[in-house]
N, C-alpha and C positions, 0 to 999 in steps of 0.2 A: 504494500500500500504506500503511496506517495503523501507527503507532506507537507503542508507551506503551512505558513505561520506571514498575516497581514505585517507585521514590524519587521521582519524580514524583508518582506516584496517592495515595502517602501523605502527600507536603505534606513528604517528608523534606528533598528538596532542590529548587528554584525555581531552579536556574542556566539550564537553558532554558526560556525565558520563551516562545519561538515552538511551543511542543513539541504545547498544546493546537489551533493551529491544523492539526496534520497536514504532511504532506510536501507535498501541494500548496498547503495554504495561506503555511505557509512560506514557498516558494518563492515565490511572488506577493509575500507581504511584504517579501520582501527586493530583488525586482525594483521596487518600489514607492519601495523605501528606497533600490535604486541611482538609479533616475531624479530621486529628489528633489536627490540629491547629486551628481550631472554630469550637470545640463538640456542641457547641449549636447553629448553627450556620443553618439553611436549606440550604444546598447546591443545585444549579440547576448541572445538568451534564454537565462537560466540554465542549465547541464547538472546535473543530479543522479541522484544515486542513486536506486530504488522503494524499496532497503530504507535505511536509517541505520545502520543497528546494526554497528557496529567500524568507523564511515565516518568517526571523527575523528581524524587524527594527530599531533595536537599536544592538550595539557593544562595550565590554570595550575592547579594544585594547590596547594591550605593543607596547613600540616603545624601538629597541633596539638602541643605541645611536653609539654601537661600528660598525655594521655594516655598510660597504659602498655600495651600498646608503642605508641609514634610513630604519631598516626591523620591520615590523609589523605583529604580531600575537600575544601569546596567554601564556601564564605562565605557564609553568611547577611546579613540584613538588617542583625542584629547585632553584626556581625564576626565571631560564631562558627565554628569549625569544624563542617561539617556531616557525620561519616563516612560516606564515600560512594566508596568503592574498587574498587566494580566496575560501573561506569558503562556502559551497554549502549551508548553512545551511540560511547563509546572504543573505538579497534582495538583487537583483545586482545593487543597485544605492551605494550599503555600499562596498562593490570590485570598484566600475568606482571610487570613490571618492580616495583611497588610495593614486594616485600620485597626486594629489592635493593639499594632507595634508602633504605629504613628499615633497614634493614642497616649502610648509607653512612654515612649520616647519623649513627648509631650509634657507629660505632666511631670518626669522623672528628671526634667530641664535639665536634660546633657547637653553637652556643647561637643561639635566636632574635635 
């Protein structure tokens, strides 16, 4: 099964860099990138998902501090914050969490 994600197609966000190769190419890529880095290593073949989408459980998220309110997504080439909070790519308990942590974050007055 094929995959796009809108923040992608717009050039809004670049953090998956594998994303234009599809799910099988992907996967090859990355079996390509295991074998280079444990030659001696027997590799079993990758298992994955057909679909990606809410297949990621873990998230490094930017929080931009100048934004009002508190914007979260993903770093640019620039160091920018890219706003990008509902990441297709995310399981959706990592999107429902967002205003909870800008909530957190908020009230708990951290500074960058």
């Amino acid at each position: 099964m094929d995959f796009s994600c809108q923040h992608f197609e717009v050039e809004r966000c670049r953090s998956c860099e594998l994303l234009p190769l599809q799910v099988h190419g992907s996967v090859s890529r990355r079996q390509v990138l295991l074998r280079q880095l444990f030659p001696d290593v027997n590799l079993q073949p990758l298992q994955y998902s057909s679909n990606p989408a809410g297949s990621r459980i873990r998230a490094r998220m930017a929080v931009d501090w100048q934004q009002s309110p508190l914007g979260f997504g993903f770093f640019d080439q620039r160091q920018q914050v890219v706003p990008v909070e509902d990441c297709p790519l995310h399981h959706p308990l990592i999107t429902q969490s967002i205003p909870t942590l800008r909530e957190f974050l908020l009230r708990a007055q951290l500074t960058p």
